[in-house]
C-alpha positions as CSV (number, residue, x, y, z in Angstrom):
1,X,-47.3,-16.7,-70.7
2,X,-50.7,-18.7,-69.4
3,X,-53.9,-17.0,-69.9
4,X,-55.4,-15.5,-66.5
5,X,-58.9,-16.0,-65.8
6,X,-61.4,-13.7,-65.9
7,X,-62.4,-12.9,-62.6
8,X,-66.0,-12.1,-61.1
9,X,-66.4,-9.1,-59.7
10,X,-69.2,-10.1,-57.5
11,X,-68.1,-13.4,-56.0
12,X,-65.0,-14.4,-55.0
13,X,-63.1,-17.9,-56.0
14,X,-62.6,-20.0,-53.1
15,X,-59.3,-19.2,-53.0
16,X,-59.8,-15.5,-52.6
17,X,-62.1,-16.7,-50.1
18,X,-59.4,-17.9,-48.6
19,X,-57.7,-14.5,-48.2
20,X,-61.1,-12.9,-47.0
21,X,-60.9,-15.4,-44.1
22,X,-57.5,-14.7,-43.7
23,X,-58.6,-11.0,-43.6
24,X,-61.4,-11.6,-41.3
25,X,-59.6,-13.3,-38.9
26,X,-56.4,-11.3,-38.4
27,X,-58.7,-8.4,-37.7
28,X,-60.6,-9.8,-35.2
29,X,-57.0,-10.6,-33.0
30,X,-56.3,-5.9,-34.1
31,X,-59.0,-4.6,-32.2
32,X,-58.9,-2.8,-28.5
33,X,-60.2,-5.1,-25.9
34,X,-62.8,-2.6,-25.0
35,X,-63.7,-2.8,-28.7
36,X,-64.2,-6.8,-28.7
37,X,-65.8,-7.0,-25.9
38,X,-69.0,-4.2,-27.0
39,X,-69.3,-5.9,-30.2
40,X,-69.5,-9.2,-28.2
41,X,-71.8,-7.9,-25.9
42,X,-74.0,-7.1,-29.1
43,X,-73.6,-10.6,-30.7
44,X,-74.8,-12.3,-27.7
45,X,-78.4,-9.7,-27.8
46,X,-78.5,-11.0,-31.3
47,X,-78.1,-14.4,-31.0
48,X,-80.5,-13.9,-28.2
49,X,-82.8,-12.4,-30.1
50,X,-83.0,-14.9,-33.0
51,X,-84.0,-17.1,-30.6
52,X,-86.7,-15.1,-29.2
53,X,-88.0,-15.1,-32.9
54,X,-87.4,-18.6,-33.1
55,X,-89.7,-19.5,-29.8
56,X,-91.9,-17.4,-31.3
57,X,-92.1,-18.3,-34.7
58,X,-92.8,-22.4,-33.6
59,X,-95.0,-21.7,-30.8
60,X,-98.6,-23.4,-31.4
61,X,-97.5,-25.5,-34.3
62,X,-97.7,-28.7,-33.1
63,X,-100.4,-29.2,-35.7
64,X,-98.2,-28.3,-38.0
65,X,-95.9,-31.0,-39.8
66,X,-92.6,-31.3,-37.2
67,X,-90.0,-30.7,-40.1
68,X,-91.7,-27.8,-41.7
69,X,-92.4,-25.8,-38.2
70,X,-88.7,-26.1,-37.7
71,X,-87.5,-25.0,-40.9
72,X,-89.6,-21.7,-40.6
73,X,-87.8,-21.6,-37.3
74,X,-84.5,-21.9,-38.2
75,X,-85.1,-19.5,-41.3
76,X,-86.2,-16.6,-38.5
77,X,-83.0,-17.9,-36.3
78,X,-80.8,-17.0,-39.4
79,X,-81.9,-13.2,-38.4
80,X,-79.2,-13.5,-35.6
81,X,-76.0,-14.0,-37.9
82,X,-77.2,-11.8,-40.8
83,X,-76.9,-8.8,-37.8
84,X,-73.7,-10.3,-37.0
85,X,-72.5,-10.8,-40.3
86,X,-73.7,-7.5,-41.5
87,X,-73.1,-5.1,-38.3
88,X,-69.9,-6.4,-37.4
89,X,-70.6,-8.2,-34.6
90,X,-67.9,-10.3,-32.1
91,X,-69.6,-13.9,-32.2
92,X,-67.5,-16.5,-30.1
93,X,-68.3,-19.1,-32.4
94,X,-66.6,-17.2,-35.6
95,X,-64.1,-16.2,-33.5
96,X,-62.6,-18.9,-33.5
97,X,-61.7,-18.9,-36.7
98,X,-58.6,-16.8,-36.0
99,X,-57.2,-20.2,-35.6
100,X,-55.8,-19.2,-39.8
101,X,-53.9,-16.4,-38.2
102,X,-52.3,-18.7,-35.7
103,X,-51.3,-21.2,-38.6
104,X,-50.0,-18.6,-40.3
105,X,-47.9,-17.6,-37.4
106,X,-49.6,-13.8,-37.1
107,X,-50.5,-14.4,-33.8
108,X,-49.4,-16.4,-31.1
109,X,-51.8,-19.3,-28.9
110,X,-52.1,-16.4,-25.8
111,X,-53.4,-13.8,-28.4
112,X,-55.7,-16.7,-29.6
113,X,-57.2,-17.8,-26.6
114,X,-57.1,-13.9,-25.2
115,X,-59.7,-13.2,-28.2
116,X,-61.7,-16.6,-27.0
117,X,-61.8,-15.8,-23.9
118,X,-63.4,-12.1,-24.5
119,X,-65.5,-12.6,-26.9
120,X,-67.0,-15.6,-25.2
121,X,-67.7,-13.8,-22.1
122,X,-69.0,-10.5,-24.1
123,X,-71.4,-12.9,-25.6
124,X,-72.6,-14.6,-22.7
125,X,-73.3,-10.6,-20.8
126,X,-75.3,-9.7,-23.9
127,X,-77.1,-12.9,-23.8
128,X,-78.2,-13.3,-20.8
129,X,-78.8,-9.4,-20.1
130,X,-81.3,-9.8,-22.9
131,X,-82.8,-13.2,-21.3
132,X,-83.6,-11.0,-18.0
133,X,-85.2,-8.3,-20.1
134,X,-87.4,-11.0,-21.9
135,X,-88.2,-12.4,-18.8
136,X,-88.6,-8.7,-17.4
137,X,-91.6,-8.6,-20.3
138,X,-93.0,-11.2,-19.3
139,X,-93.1,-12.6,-23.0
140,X,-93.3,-16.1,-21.1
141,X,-97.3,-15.1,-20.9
142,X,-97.8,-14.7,-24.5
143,X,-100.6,-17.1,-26.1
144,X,-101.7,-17.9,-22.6
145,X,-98.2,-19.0,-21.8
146,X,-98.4,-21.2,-24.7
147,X,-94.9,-19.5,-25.3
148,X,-93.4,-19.9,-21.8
149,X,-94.2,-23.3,-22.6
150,X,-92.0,-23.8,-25.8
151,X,-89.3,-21.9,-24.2
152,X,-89.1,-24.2,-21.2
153,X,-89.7,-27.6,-23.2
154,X,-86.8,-26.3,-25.7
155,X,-83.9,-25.5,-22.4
156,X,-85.0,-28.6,-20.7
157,X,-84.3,-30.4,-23.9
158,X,-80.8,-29.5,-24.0
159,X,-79.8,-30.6,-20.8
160,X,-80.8,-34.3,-21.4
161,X,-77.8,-35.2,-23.9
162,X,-75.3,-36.8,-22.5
163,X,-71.3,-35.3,-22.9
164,X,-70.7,-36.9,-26.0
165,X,-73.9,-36.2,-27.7
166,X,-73.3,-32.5,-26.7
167,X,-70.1,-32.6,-27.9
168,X,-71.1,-33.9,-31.6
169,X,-73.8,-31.7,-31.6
170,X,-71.3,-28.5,-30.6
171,X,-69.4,-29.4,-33.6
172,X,-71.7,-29.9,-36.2
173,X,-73.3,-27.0,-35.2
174,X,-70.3,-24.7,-35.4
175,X,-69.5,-26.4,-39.1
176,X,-72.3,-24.9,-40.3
177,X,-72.7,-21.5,-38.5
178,X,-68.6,-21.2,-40.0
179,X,-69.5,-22.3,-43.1
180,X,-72.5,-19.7,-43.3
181,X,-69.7,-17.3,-42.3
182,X,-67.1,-18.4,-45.0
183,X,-69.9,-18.4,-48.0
184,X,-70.5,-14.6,-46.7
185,X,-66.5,-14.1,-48.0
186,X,-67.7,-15.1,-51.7
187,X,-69.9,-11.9,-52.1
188,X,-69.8,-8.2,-51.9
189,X,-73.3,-7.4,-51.4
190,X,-75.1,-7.1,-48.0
191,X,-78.0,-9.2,-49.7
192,X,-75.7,-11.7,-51.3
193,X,-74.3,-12.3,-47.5
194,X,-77.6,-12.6,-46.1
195,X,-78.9,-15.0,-48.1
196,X,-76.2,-17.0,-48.1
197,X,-76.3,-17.1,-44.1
198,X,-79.9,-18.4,-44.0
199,X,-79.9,-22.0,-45.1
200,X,-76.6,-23.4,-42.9
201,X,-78.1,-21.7,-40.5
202,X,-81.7,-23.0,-40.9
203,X,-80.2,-26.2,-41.4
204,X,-78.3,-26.3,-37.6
205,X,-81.4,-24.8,-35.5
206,X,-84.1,-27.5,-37.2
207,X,-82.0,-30.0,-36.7
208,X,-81.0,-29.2,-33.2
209,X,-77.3,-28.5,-33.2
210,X,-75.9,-26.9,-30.2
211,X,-74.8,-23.4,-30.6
212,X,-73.4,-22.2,-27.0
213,X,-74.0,-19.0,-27.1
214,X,-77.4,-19.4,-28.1
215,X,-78.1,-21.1,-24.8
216,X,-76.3,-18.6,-22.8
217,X,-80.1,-17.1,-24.0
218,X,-82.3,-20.1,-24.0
219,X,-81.6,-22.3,-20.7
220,X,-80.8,-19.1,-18.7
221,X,-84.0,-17.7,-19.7
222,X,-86.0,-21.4,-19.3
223,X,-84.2,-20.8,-15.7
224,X,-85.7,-17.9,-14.6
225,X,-89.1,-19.0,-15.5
226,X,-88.9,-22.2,-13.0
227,X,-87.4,-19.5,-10.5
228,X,-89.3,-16.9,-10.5
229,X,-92.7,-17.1,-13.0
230,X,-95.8,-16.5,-11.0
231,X,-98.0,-19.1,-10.2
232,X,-100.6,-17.7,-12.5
233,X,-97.8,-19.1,-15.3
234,X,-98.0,-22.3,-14.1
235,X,-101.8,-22.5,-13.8
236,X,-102.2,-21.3,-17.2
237,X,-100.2,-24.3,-18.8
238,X,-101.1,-26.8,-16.4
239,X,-97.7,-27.8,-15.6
240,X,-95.6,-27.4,-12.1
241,X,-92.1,-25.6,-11.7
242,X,-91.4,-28.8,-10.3
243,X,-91.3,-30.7,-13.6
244,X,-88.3,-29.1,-14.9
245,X,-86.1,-29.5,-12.0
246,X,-83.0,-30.0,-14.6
247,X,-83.4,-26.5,-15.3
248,X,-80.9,-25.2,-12.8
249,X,-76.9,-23.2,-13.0
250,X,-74.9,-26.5,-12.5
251,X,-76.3,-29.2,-14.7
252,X,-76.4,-26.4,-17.6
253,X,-72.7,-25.5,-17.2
254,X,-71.8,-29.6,-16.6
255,X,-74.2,-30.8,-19.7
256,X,-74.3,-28.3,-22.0
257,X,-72.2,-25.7,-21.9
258,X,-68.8,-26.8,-21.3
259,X,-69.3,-29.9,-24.5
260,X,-71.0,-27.7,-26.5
261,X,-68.6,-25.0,-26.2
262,X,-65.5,-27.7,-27.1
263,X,-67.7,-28.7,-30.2
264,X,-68.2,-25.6,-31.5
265,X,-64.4,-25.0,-31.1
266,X,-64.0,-28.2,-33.2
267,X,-66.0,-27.7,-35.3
268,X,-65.2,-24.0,-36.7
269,X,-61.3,-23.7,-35.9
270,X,-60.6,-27.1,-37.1
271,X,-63.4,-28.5,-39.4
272,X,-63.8,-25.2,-41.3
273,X,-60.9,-23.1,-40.9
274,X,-57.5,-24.9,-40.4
275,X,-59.2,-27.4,-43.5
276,X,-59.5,-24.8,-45.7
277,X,-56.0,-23.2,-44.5
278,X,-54.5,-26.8,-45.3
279,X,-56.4,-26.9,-48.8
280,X,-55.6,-23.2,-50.1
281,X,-52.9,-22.0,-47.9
282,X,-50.7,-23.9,-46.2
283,X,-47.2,-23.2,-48.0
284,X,-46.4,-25.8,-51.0
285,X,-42.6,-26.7,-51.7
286,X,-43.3,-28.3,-54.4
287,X,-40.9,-27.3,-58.0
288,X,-42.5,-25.3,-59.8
289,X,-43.4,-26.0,-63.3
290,X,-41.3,-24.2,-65.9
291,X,-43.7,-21.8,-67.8
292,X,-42.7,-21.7,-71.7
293,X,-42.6,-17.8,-73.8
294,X,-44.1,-18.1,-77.1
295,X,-42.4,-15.3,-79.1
296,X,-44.0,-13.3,-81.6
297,X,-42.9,-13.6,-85.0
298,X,-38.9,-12.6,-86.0
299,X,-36.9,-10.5,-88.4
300,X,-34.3,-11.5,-90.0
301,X,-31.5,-10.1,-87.4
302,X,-33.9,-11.3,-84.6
303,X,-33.4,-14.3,-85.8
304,X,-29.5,-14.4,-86.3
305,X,-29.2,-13.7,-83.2
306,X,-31.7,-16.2,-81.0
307,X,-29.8,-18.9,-83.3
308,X,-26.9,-18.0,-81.8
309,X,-28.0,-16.7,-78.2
310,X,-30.1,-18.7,-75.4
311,X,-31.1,-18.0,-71.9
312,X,-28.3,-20.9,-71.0
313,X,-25.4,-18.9,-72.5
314,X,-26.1,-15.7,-70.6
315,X,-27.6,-17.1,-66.9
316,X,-26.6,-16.1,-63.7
317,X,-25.4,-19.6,-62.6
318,X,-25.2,-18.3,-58.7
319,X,-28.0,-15.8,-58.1
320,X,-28.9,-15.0,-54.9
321,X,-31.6,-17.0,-53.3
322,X,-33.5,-17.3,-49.9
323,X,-34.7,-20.1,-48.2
324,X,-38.0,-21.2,-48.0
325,X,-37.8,-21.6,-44.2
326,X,-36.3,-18.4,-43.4
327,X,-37.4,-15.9,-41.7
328,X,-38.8,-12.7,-43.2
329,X,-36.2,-10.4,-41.5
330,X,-33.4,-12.7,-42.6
331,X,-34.1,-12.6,-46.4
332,X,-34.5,-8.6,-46.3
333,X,-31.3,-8.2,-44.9
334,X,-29.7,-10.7,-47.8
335,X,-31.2,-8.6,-50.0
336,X,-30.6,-5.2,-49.0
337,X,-26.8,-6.8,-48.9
338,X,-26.8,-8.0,-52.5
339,X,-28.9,-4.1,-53.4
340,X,-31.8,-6.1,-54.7
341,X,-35.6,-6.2,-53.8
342,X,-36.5,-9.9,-55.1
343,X,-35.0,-13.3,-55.4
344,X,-35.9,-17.1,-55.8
345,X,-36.9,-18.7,-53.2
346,X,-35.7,-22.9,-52.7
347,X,-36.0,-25.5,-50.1
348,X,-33.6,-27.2,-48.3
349,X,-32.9,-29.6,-51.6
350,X,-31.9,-26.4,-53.6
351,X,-35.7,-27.2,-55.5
352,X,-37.1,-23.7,-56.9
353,X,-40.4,-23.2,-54.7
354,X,-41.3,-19.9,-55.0
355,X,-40.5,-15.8,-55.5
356,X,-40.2,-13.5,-53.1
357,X,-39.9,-9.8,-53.5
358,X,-40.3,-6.5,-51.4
359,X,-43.9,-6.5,-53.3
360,X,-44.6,-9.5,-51.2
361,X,-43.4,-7.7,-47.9
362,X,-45.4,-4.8,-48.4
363,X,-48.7,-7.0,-49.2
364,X,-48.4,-8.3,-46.0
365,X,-47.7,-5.3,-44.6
366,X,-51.0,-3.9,-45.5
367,X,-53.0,-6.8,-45.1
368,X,-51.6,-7.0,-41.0
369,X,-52.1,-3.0,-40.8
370,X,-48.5,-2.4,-40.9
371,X,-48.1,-4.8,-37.7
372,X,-44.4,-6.8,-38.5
373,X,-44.2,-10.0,-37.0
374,X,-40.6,-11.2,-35.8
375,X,-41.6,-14.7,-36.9
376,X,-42.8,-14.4,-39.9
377,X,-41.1,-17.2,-42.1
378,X,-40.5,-16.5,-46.5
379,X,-43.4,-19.5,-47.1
380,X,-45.9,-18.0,-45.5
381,X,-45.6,-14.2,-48.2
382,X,-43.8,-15.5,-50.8
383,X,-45.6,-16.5,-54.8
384,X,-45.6,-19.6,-55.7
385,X,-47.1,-18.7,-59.4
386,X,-44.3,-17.1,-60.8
387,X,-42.6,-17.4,-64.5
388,X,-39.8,-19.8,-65.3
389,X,-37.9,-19.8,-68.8
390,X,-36.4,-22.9,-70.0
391,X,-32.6,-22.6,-70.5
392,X,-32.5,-23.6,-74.2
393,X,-35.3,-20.6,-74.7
394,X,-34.4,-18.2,-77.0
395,X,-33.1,-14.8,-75.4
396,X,-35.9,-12.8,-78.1
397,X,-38.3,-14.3,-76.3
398,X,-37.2,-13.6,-73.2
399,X,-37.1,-9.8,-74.3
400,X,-40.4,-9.7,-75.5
401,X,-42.0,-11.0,-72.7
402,X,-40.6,-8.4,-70.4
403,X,-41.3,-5.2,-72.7
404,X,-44.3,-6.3,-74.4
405,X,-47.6,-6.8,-73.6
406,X,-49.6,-8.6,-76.6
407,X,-53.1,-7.6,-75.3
408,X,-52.0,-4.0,-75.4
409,X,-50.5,-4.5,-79.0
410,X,-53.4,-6.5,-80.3
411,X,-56.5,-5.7,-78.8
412,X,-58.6,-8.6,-80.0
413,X,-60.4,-11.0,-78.6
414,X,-59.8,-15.2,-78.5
415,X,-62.2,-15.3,-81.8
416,X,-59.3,-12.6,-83.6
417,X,-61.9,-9.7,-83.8
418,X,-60.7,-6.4,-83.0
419,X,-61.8,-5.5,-78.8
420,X,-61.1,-1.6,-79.8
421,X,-59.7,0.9,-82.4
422,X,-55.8,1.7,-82.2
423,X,-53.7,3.9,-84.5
424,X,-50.4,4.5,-84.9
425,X,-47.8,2.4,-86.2
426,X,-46.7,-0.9,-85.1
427,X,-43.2,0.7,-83.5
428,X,-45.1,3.7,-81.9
429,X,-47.5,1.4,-80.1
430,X,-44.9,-0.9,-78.8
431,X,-43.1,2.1,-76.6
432,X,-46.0,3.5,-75.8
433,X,-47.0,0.5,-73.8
434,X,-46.5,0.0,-70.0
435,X,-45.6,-3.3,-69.0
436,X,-44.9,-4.7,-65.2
437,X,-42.8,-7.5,-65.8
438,X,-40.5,-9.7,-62.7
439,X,-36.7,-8.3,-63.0
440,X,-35.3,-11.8,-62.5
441,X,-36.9,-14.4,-64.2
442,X,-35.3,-18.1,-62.6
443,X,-34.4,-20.2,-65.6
444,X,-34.8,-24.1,-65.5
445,X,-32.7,-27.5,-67.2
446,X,-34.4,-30.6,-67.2
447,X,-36.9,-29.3,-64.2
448,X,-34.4,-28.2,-61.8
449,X,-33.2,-24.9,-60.9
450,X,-30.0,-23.9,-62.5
451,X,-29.9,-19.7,-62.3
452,X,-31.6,-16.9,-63.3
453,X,-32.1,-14.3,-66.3
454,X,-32.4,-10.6,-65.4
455,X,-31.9,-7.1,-67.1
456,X,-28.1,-7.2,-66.3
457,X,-27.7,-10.4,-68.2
458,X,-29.6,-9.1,-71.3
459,X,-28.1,-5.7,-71.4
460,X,-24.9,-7.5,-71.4
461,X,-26.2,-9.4,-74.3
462,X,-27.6,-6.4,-76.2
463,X,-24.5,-4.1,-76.2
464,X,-22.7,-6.1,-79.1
465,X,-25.2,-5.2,-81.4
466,X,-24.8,-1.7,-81.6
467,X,-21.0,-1.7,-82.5
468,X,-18.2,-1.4,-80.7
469,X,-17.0,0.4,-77.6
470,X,-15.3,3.9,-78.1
471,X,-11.9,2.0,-76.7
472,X,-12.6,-0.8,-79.6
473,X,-13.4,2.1,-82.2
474,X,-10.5,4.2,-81.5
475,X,-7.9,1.2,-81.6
476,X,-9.3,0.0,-84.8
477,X,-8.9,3.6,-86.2
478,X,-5.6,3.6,-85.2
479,X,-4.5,0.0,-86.4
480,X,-6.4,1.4,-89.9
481,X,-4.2,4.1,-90.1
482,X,-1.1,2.1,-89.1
483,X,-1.6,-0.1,-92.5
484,X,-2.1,3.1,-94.5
């Protein structure tokens, strides 16, 4: 059996990334409306207010070099997502990563699109509300309107990129917030996940991506100063409301809002989450590879008999398998039929692709919060690591590997020093260890499928060696006495 590798407690392999997205965005599509939309409400205030440092943050540096003042910027922006990330928030623009549960067939495109839709307009209450109560403060004042200033130079800004430029800028953006997101799945630490939000994110806001739900904020905000800032405002900053006529409901929704919004929906359900579905999870037919036991070393009688006994001899030629295609419901029901709780799983060509066992069902189970789904095909819960033995192995082999554990027996490490103290004898320690080992191991010839190996098979094997039946033992008693 392969060597696993030693895993890192505090980050996560990309592939088990993969399962925290897959985690991540199944739960989003579990919780009550009323639910989604208060924690979208609170990821617009954030966003909102990551913008407000933001403005902040870059106002009166124009002496400053252009790249630096906007790096600082987009460092204090990153202050948005680490509350998202780290309260829980409902951001639109991760939502969309639930895209993984619709290409894994947990949800359906309504459910999909329902989430969208309330999380999108959750965000845009919370940001906005907090736009008004900015405004309401009368922040745009601050540093002799110096601030006002920014904020209206930065909303008029957006609106001057024309639908494609939007567009591209939508999806870049959302590339990055998701890939902030994803790197967040790699760590267990609220620290870790913080500082691995901050540079993506710095990286979008100084180079001036779109994010649309930070303008929901910004050019709603940028509004209401042209609407309704005193003329004290515009006296202080030299400047007339007139100058930022492009500051108004329709162009925003036309020019920004509605490409941005597509981008970002590019860019985080397809460029980040459906390419990293593909990559880890999309289900592989491919054969598997036939893994190789490596027995210990034999006695004598072990020996007789794997000279005169391989896994060939004593295979289940027909097992009972399931199809790679089939439904979830289906293959339960052929096993409850055949009373068994795992099987192979094939493809249409009869090519071994996989294992599938009520272990898997009841992973799945837990991961969807016990919520079945009718559709749910055998590829998409099924292993595709599993054990295969060769069919010219020999059956001692096969024995071992299901009743003994070598780690347990010989705790030492790869350099053959001793990891801990045992005692007892050889014998004792073998049956006192616990081993978790597949019932039905599928056998290969030559790389294809051609049955399977299970406890039936070898007990069948086994019983010859202790003597012979009490039928057998009795008629050669009685044949014994006969030539007497």
């Amino acid at each position: 059996m392969d060597a696993q590798p030693v895993q890192n407690e505090l980050c996560l392999t990309p592939k088990q990334m993969m399962e925290q997205a897959e985690q991540y965005a199944l739960g989003k599509s579990q919780k009550p409306t009323t639910t989604t939309l208060l924690l979208a409400v609170m990821a617009g205030a954030f966003i909102g207010l990551a913008f407000l440092f933001y403005i902040t943050v870059t106002t009166g540096s124009s002496g400053e070099a252009w790249g630096l003042s906007r790096f600082v910027g987009g460092i204090a922006f990153g202050l948005g997502l680490v509350l998202v990330v780290l309260c829980g928030a409902e951001l639109f623009t991760s939502s969309v990563l639930s895209a993984i549960s619709l290409a894994n067939k947990q949800i359906n495109l309504g459910q999909m699109l329902s989430l969208w839709g309330k999380a999108y307009v959750g965000n845009f209450v919370g940001a906005i509300t907090l736009a008004f109560l900015v405004f309401g403060a009368g922040l745009y004042n601050l540093h002799d309107g110096a601030w006002g200033l920014n904020a209206l130079t930065i909303a008029d800004h957006k609106l001057h990129h024309s639908f494609t430029e939007a567009f591209i800028l939508g999806v870049l953006c959302n590339l990055l917030v998701c890939l902030a997101i994803w790197l967040t799945f790699s760590s267990k630490t609220a620290l870790g996940k913080s500082l691995l939000v901050l540079l993506p994110v710095s990286l979008f806001v100084s180079s001036g991506f779109e994010h649309s739900i930070a303008n929901m904020f910004m050019v709603p905000l940028g509004i209401a100063i042209v609407e309704f800032a005193p003329a004290s405002f515009w006296q202080s900053i030299g400047m007339q409301a007139s100058q930022f006529t492009d500051l108004n409901v329709s162009h925003f929704i036309v020019a920004n809002l509605i490409p941005v919004t597509l981008g970002n929906i590019v860019g985080g359900a397809v460029l980040v989450g459906l390419t990293n579905w593909v990559v880890y999870r999309r289900p592989s037919l491919t054969t598997t590879p036939t893994t190789k036991i490596t027995p210990l070393s034999l006695s004598p009688s072990e020996a007789t008999m794997t000279m005169s006994v391989t896994v060939k001899e004593i295979l289940n030629p027909a097992p009972i398998t399931v199809v790679a295609g089939s439904r979830v419901a289906v293959a339960i029901d052929k096993l409850n039929e055949n009373n068994q709780t795992s099987a192979p799983v094939i493809n249409q060509s009869g090519n071994l692709v996989g294992f599938f066992s009520l272990h898997d069902v009841m992973v799945e189970m837990w991961c969807t919060d016990y919520r079945a789904t009718t559709e749910l095909k055998v590829e998409q819960v099924m292993s595709s690591e599993l054990i295969t033995v060769d069919a010219d192995q020999d059956i001692s082999a096969v024995i071992e590997y299901l009743c003994i554990d070598k780690e347990q027996l010989y705790p030492t490490s790869s350099m053959g020093y001793a990891t801990r103290f045992v005692s007892g004898t050889l014998s004792e320690r073998a049956h006192a260890i616990k081993v978790s080992r597949p019932k039905i191991i599928p056998v290969i010839e030559k790389g294809e499928f051609i049955g399977t190996i299970s406890h039936t098979e070898i007990q069948s094997v086994l019983r010859p060696l202790f003597g012979a039946t009490e039928s057998q033992a009795s008629l050669s008693e009685v044949e014994d006495a006969q030539m007497a």
